[in-house]
N, CA, C and O of each residue as an XYZ file, in Angstrom:
312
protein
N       0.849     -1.185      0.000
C       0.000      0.000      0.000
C       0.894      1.247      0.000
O       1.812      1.464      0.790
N       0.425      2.145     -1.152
C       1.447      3.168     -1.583
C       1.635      4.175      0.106
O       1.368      3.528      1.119
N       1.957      5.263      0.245
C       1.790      6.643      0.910
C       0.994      7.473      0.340
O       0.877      7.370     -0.881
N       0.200      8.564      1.080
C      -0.447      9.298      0.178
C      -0.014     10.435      1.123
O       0.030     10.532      2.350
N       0.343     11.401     -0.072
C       0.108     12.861      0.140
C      -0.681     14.007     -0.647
O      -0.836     14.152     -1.860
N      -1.097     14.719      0.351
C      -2.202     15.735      0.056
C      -1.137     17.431     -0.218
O      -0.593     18.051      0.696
N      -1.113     17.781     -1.564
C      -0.229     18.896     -1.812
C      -1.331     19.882     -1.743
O      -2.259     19.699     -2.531
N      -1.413     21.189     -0.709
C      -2.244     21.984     -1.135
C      -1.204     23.243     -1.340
O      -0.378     23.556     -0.483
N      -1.313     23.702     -2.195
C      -0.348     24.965     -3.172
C      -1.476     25.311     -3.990
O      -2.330     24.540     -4.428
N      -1.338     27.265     -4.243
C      -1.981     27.815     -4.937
C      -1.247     28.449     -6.363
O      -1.609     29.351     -7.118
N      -0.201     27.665     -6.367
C       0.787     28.278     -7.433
C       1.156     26.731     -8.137
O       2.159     26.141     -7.736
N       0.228     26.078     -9.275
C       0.138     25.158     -9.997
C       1.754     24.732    -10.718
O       1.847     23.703    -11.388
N       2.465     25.264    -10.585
C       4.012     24.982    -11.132
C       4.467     24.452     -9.645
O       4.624     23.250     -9.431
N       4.636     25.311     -8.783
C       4.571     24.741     -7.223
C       4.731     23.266     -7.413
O       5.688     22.531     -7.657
N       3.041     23.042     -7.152
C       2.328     22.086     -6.771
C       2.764     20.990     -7.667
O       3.039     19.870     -7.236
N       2.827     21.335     -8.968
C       3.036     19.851     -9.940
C       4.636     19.329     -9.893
O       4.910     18.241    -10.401
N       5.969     20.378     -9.085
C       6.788     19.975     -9.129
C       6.820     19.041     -7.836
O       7.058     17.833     -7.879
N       6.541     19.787     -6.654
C       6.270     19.040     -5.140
C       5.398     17.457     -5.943
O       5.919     16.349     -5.818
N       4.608     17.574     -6.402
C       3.839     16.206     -7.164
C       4.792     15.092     -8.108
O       4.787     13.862     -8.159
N       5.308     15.759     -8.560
C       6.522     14.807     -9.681
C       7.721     14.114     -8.439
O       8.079     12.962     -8.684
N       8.270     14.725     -7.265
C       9.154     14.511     -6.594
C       8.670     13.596     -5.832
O       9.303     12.611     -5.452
N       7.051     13.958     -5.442
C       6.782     12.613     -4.224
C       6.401     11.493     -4.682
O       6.507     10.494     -3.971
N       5.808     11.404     -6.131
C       5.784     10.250     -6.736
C       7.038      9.139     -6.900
O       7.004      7.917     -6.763
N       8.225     10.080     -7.266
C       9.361      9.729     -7.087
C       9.433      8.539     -6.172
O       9.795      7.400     -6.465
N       9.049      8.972     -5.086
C       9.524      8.650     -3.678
C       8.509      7.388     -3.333
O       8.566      6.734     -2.292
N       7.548      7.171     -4.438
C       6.443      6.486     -4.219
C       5.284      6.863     -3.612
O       4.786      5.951     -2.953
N       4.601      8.026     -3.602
C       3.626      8.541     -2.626
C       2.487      8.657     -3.939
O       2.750      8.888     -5.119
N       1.467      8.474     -3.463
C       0.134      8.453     -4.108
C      -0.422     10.139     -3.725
O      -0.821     10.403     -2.591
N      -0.381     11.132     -4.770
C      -0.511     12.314     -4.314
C      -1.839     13.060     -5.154
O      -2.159     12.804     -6.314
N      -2.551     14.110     -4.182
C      -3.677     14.793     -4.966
C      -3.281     15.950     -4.620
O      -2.593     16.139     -3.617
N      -3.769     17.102     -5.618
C      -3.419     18.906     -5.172
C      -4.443     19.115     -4.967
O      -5.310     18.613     -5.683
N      -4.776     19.955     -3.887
C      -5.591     20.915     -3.880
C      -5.276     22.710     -3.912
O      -4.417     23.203     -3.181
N      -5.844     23.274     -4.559
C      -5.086     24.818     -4.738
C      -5.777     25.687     -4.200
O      -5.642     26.879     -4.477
N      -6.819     25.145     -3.154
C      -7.235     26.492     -2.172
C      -7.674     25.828     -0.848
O      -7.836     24.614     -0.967
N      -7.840     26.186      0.037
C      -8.215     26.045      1.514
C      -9.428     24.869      1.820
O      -9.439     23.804      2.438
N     -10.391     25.611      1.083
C     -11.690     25.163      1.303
C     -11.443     23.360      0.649
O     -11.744     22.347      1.281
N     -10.986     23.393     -0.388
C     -10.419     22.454     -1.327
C      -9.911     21.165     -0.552
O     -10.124     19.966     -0.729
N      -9.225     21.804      0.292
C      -8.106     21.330      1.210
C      -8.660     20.204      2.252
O      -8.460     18.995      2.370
N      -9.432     21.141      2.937
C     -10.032     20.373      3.773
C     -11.054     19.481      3.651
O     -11.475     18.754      4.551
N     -11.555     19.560      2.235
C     -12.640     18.905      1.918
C     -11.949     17.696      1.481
O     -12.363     16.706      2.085
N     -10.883     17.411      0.489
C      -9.782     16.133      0.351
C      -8.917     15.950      1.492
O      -8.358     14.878      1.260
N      -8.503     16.383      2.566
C      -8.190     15.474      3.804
C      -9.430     14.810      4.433
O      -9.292     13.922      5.274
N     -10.216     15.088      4.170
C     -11.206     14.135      4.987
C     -11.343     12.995      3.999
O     -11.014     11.860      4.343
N     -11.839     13.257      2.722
C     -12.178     12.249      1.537
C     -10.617     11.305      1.106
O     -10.678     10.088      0.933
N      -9.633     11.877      1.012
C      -8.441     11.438      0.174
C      -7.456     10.566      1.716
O      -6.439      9.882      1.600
N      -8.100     10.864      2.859
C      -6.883     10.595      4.138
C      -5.487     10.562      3.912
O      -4.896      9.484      3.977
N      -4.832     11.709      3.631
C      -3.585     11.385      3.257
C      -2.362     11.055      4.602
O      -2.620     11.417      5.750
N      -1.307     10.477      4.326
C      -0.691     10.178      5.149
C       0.008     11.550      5.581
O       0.487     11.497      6.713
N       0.155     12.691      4.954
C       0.972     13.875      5.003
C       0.541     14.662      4.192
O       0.556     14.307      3.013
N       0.051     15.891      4.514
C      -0.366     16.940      4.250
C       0.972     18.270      3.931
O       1.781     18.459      4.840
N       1.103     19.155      2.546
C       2.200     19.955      2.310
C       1.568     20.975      2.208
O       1.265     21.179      1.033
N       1.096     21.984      3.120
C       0.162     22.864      2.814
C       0.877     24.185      3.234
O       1.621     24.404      4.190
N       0.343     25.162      2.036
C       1.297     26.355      2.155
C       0.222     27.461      3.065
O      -0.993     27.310      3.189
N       0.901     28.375      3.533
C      -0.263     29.325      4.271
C      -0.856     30.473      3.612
O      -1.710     31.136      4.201
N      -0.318     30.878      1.962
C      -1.149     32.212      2.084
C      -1.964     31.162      0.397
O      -1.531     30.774     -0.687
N      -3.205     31.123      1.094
C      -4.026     30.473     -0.007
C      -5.199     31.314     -0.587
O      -5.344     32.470     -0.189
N      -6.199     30.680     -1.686
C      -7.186     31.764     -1.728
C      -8.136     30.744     -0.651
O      -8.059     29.605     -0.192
N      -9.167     32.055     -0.565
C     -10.470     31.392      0.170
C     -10.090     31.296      1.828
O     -10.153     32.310      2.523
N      -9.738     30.133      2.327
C      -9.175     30.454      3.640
C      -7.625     29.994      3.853
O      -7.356     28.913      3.329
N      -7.009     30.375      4.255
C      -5.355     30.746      4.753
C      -5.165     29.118      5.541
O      -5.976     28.472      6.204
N      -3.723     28.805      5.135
C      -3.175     27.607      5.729
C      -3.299     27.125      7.143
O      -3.373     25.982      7.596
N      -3.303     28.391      7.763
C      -3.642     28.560      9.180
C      -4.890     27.539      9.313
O      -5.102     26.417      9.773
N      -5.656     28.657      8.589
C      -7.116     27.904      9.318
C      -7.830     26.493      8.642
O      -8.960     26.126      8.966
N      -6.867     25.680      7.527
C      -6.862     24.878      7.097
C      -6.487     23.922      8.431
O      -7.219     23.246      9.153
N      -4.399     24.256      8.458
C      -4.975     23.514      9.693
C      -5.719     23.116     11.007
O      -5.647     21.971     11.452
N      -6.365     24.008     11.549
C      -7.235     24.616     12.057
C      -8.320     23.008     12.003
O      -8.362     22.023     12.740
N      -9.108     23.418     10.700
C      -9.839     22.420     10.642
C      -9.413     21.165     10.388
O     -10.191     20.319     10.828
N      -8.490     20.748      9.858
C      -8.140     19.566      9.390
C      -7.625     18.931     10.948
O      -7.511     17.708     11.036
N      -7.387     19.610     11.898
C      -6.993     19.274     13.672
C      -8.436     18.875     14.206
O      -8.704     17.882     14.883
N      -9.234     19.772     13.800
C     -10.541     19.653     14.577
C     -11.390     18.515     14.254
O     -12.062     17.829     15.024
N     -11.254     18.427     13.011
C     -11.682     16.942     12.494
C     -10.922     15.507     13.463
O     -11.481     14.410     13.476
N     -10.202     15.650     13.874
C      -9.565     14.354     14.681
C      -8.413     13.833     14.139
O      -8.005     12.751     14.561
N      -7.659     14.586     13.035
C      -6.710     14.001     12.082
C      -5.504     14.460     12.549
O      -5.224     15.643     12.740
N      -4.945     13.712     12.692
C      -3.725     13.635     13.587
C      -2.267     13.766     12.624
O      -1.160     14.054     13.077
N      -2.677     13.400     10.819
C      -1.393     13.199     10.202
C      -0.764     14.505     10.741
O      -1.217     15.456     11.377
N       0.886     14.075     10.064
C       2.095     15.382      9.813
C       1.518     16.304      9.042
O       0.933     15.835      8.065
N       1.486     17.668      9.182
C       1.436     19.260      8.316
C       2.421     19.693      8.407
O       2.954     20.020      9.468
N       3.241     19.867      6.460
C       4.341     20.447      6.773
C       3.757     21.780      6.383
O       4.433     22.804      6.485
């Protein structure tokens, strides 16, 4: 069973390079490119590790993790 990581980046060059590298590494990865986005695929996608940047559109990394804590989800946020 692969790893999964959840890339949330709002800068699509970002995101698809962070995506090409963790595949690399073997990780099963989805982007999300805004907040709301975000939290709606950590609940659906459970990733093992979350790469989430803080200045996003919609709501801010902060309060991503915010919710993605409050939900009960315990993975790593880098």
């Amino acid at each position: 069973m692969s790893k999964k990581a959840l890339i949330v980046e709002d800068d699509v060059n970002i995101a698809e390079l962070l995506k090409i590298y963790l595949q690399k590494d073997g990780f099963d990865t989805q982007n999300a490119y805004d907040g709301k986005k975000a939290v709606e695929m950590a609940a659906e996608f459970q990733p093992d590790i979350m790469l989430l940047d803080i200045m996003l559109p919609g709501m801010d990394g902060w309060q991503v993790c915010k919710e993605v804590r409050a939900s009960g989800s315990t993975m790593p946020i880098i």
